[in-house]
N, C-alpha and C positions, 0 to 999 in steps of 0.2 A: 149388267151383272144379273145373275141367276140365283136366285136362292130357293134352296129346299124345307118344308115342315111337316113334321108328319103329327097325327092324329090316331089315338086308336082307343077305340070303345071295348074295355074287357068285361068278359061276361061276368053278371052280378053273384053267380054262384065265387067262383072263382075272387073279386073283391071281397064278400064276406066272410074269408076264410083266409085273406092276406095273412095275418099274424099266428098263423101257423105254418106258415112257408120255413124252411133252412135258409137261407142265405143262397147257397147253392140252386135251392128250386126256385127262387125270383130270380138269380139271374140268367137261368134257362129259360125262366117264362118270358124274362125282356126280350133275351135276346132271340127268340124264336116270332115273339109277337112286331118285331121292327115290319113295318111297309114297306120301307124303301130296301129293302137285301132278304134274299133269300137264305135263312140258314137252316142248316142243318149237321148233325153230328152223325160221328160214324161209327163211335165207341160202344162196344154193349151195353156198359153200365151206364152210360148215358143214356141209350135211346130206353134203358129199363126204368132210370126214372123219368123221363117224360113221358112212359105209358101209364107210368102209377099215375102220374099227375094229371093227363088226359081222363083217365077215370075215373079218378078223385073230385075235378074241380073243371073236366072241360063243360062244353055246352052238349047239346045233343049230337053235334058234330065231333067231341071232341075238341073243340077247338075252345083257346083261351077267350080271344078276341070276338064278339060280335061283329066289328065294322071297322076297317080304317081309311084316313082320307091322307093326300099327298097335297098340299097346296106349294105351289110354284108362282115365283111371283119374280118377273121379267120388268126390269129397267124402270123399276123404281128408287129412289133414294132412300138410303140408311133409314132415316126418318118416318118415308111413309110407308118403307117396308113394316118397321114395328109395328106402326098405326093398323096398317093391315093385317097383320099377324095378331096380335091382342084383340080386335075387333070378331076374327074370325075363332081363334082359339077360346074368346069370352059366349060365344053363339055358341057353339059345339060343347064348352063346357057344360051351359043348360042343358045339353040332350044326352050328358054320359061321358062324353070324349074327355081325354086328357093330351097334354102337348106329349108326342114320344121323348122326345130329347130335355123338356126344361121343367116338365111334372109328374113324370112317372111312377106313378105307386109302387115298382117292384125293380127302382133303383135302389140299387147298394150304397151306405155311407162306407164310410173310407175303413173302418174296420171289418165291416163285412168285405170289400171286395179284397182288403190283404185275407182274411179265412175261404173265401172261395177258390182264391189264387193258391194257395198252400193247398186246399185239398185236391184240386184237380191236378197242378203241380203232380203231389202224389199218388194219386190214382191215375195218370198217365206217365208218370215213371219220366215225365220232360218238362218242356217250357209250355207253360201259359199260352 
């Protein structure tokens, strides 16, 4: 068995200004900051607010993220997968990292992503 983890270092501008984020702008910045998929949108008003936001709070690049890691871990057992996951996730926590999928600072709780989901809903006139 195969399993995927990702990591991602977001720049400290960007962290110190979390709690002015919409709901809406964390979960653009999630989902554009993932490692493992490439996203992108293709709506105006989307790519309009992730240029405010690149301007606002990226790095010199632009970019939310500093650094991310992909760790893969082949033909280990349930058990020592964790072991290796928390071992490796507690190392990188020291130097900034946070887990993508089980600590991410600009996940949505469950009432933000029903308000995200209704606004984009109707700012694209469709489905989610």
């Amino acid at each position: 068995m195969e399993s995927e983890f990702a990591f991602v270092k977001y720049n400290e501008k960007l962290l110190k200004h979390k709690e002015e984020l919409t709901p809406l702008e964390k979960y653009l910045i999630k989902e554009l900051s993932d490692p493992s998929t490439y996203t992108s949108f293709e709506e105006p008003w989307i790519k309009q607010i992730i240029n405010n936001l690149r301007r606002r709070f990226g790095n010199e690049y632009g970019d939310f993220t500093e650094a991310s890691i992909i760790l893969k871990i082949e033909g280990a057992s349930d058990e020592e997968e964790e072991i290796i996951r928390r071992a490796v996730a507690d190392a990188l926590a020291a130097k900034g990292f946070v887990d993508y999928d089980n600590n991410n600072p600009f996940a949505l709780n469950k009432d933000e992503k029903a308000i995200t989901e209704a606004q984009i809903n109707k700012l694209r006139g469709g489905d989610f």
